[in-house]
N, C-alpha and C positions, 0 to 999 in steps of 0.2 A: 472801593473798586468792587466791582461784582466778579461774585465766585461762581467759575464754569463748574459744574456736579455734571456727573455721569447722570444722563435719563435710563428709566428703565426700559427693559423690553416693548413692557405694554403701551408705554406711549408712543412707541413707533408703530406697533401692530394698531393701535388707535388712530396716528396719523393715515396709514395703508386705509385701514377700514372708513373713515372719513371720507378719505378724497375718493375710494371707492365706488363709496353711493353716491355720492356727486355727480361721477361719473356715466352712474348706471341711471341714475333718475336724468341725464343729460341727454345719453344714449337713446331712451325710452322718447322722449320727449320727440326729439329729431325722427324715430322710426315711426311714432304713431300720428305725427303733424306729415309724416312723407316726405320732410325734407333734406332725407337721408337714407339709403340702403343700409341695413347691417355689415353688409362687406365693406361698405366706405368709414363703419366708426372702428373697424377692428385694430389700426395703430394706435386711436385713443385708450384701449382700453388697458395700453401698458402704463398707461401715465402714473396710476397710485402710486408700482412700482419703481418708475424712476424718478416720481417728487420724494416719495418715502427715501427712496437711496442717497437722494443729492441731500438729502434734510440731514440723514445720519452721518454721511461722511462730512457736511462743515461742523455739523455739532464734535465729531472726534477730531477734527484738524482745531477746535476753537480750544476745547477741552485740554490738548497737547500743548498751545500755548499758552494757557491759562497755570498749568504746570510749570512750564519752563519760567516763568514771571515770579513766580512760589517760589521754584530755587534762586533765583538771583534777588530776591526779597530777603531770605535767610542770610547770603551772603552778606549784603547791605547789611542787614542790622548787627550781624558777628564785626563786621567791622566799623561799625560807629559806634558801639560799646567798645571796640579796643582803641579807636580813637579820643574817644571821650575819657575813659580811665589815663592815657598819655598824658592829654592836660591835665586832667589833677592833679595829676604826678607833682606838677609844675620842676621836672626834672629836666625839662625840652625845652631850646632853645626853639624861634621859629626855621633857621637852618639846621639844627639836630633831625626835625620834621623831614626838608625837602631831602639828606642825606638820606631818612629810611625808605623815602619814597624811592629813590634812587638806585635804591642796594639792593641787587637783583637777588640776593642771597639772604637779605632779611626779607624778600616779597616773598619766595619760595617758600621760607618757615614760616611767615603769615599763612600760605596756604596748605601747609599742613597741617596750622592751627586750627584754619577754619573748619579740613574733615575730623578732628581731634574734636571739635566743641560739635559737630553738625552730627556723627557716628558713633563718636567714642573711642577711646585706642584700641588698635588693632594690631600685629605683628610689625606691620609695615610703620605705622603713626604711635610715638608715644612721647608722652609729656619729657621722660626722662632723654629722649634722644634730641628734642629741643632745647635741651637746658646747658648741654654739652658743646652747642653750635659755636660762639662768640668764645671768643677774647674777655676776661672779666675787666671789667670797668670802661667797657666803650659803650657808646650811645644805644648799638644795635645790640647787647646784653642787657643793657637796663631796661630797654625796652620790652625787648624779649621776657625778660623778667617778670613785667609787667601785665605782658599776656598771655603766659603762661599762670600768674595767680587768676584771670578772669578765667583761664579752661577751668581751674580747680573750682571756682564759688557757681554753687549752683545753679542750672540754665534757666530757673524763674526770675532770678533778681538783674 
């Protein structure tokens, strides 16, 4: 997938100055052939200005969702590493599975986990206040359990 990067200043001020002379050697062209008054080219000579504008503002609407794709990428993969650690487990039945899918209370502390592994804990998110959720020995504790050890192993492996 290609990655949207911020352009700098001067390639816009390069786009402006491009379509500028374009512009002016266009202008010239039309004023010195006669087929054109200067009063008649003076709407054209905003154009740099508003191809440069239109240029920067998709580049920053492409850019914002180029971002927005980043964070639901990180999401995606915090939870097919806690996926994939489940089946190891081999602790889950395949309806153990569709119950956590289901558990609107185990989804909630899934996504606590996710800003706990994405930020780090903070007043509001911490490992220790997930540990305390379940019932010991139900499906959504083992589990819990489970991904609560991938927050602790470090975010390269």
């Amino acid at each position: 997938m290609m990655q949207a990067k911020k352009k700098p200043l001067k390639f816009y001020l390069g786009i402006f100055a491009l379509s500028a002379l374009i512009i002016l050697g266009y202008s010239l062209y039309m004023i010195l052939t006669d087929r054109a008054e200067p009063g008649e080219l003076v709407s054209l000579w905003f154009m740099p200005l508003v191809f440069t504008g239109i240029y920067y503002v998709g580049d920053v609407i492409i850019y914002k969702i180029a971002n927005r794709r980043g964070k639901q990428n990180d999401q995606a993969e915090f939870l097919e590493l806690v996926s994939a650690k489940l089946r190891e487990s081999g602790l889950f039945l395949l309806e153990d599975f569709r119950k956590l899918q289901l558990n609107q209370k185990f989804q909630e502390n899934l996504k606590i986990a996710y800003q706990i592994w994405k930020n780090g804990e903070s007043d509001l998110w911490t490992i220790q206040k997930l540990e305390k959720r379940f019932r010991p020995q139900t499906p959504e504790s083992k589990a819990m359990d489970i991904v609560i050890n991938t927050l602790r192993e470090p975010k390269g492996k």
